[in-house]
C-alpha positions as a printed NumPy array, in Angstrom:
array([[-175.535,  -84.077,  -66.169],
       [-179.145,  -85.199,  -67.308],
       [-179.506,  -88.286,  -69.58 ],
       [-182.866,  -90.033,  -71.066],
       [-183.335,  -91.861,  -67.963],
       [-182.21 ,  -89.183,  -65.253],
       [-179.38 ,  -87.402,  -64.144],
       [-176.599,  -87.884,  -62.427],
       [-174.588,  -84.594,  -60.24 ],
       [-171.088,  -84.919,  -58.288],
       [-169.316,  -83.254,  -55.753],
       [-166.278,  -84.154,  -53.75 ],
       [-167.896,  -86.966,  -51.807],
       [-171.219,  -87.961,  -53.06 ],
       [-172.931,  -89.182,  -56.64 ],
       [-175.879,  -88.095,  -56.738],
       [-178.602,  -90.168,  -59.273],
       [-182.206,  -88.525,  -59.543],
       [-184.397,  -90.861,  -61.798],
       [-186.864,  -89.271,  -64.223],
       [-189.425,  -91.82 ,  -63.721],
       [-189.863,  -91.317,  -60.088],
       [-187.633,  -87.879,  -58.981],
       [-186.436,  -90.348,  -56.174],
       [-183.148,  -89.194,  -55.347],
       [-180.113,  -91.572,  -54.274],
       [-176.729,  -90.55 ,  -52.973],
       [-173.873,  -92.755,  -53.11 ],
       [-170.763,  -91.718,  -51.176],
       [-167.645,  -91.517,  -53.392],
       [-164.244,  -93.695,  -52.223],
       [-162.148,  -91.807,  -55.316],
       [-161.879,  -90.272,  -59.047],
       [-158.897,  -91.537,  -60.614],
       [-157.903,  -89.239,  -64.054],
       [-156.533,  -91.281,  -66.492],
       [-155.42 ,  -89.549,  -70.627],
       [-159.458,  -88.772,  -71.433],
       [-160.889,  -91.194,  -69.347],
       [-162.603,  -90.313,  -65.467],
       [-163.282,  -92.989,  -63.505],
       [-165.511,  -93.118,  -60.19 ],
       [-165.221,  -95.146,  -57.23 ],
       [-167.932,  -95.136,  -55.349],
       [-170.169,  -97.815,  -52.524],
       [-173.551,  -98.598,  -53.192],
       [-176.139,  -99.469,  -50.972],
       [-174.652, -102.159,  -49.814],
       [-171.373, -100.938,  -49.224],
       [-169.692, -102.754,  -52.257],
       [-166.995, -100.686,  -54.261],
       [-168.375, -100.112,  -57.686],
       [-166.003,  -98.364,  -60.544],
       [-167.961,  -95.771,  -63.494],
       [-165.881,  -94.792,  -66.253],
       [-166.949,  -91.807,  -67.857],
       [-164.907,  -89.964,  -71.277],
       [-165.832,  -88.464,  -74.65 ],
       [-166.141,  -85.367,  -73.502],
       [-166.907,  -82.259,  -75.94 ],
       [-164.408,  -79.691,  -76.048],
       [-166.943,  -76.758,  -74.38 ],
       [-167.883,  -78.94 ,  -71.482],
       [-171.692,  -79.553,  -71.846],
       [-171.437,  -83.573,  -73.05 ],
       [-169.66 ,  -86.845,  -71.539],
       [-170.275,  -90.266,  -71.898],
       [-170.661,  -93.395,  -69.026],
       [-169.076,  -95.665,  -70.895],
       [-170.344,  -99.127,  -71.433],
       [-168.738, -101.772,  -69.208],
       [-169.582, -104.596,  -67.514],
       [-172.372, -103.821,  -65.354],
       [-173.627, -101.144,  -67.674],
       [-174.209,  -99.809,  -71.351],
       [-173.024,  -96.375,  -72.433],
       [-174.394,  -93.326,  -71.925],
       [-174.702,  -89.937,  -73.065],
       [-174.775,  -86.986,  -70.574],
       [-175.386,  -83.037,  -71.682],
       [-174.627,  -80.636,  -68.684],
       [-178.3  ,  -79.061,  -67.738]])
């Protein structure tokens, strides 16, 4: 899923960030994806091992849009599948 500032891809253990700016390319293992009504939310350990939680939702009906949604430690986002 691409957004203005890069994209972000999942699999079954890893997030994987790519920033536009630089094409550097960051994995973060994930600990767990917890489905909750419309709302996906990602567990995952940063660089320094902490536990840090995404929430992602609004997605379109066909699949190609979904939104980080804005919390704490970050603002929304919109993502459209490449």
């Amino acid at each position: 899923m691409v957004h203005h500032g890069g994209s972000e891809q999942f699999d079954r253990n890893n997030l994987i960030v790519i920033l536009t700016s630089t094409n550097e390319r960051r994995v973060y293992p994930i600990v767990s994806y917890d489905f909750s009504g419309t709302t996906v939310s990602v567990r995952w350990k940063n660089t320094k091992g902490e536990t840090n939680v995404t929430h992602f939702g609004e997605f379109s009906a066909a699949g190609p849009r979904m939104v980080q949604l804005k919390s704490e430690t970050g603002p929304r986002r919109e993502f459209h599948r490449c």
